[in-house]
C-alpha positions in Angstrom: 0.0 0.0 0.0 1.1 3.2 -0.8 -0.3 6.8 0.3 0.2 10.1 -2.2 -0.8 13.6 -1.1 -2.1 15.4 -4.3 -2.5 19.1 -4.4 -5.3 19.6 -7.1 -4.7 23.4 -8.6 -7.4 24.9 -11.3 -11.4 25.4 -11.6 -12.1 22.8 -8.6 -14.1 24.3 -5.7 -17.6 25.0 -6.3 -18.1 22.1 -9.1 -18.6 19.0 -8.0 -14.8 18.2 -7.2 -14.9 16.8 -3.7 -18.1 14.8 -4.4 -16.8 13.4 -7.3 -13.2 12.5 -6.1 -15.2 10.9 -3.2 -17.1 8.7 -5.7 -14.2 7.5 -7.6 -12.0 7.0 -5.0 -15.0 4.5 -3.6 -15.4 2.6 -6.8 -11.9 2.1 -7.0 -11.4 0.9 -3.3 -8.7 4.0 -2.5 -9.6 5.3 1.2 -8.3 8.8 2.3 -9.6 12.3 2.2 -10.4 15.2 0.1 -10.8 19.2 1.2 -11.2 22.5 -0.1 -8.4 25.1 0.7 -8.4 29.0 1.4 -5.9 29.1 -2.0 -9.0 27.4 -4.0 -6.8 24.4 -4.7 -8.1 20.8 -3.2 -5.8 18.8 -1.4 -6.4 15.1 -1.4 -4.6 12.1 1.0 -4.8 9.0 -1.1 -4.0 5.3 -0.1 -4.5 1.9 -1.7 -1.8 -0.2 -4.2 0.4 1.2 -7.0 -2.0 0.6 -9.7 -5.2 1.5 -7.7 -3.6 5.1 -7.2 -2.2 5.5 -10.9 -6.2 4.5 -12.5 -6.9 7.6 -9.6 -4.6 9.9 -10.4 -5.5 8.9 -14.3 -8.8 9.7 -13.6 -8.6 12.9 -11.4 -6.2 14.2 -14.5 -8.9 13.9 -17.5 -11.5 15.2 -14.8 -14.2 14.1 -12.7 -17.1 16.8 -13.9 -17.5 18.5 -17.1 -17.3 21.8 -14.8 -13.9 20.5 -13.7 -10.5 22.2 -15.0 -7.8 21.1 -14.0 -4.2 22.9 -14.3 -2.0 20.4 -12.3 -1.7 18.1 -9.8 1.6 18.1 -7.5 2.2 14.8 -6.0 4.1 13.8 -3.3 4.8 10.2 -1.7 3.8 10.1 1.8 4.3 7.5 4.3 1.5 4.6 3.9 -1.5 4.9 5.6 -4.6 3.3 6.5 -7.8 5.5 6.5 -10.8 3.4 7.1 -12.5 5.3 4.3 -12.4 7.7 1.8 -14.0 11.2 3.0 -14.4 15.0 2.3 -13.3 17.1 4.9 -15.6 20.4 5.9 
């Protein structure tokens, strides 16, 4: 298991972002958590195997709403961890 922290910078609060990263993290079994920032980027803690988190970060790339843009994503390896589930944070 790995765990990535991905800083989502672009047109991603106010769209659908956190719901929909939320969803796809679900469907593809990656637990963590997702939040909105005062800079209007999202940040995102993501665990599960290699090839679980690539399909995500795949995914989170092309988009996860037709409102979403997406400028970049900054990824950095963190030390595994286990979240029980994958959740937005208020």
């Amino acid at each position: 298991m790995e765990t990535k922290h991905i800083l989502v910078t672009g047109q991603v609060q106010g769209v659908g972002f956190r719901w929909s990263t939320t969803r796809l993290a679900k469907q593809l079994g990656i637990t963590g958590t997702v939040k909105n920032l005062p800079s209007g980027q999202v940040a995102i803690m993501a665990s599960g195997d290699p090839d679980q988190l690539a399909t995500f970060i795949a995914q989170l790339r092309q988009g996860t709403t037709p409102w979403v843009v997406i400028t970049d994503l900054d990824i950095t390896d963190r030390p595994a961890h286990h979240f029980r589930d994958f959740r937005i944070i208020i």
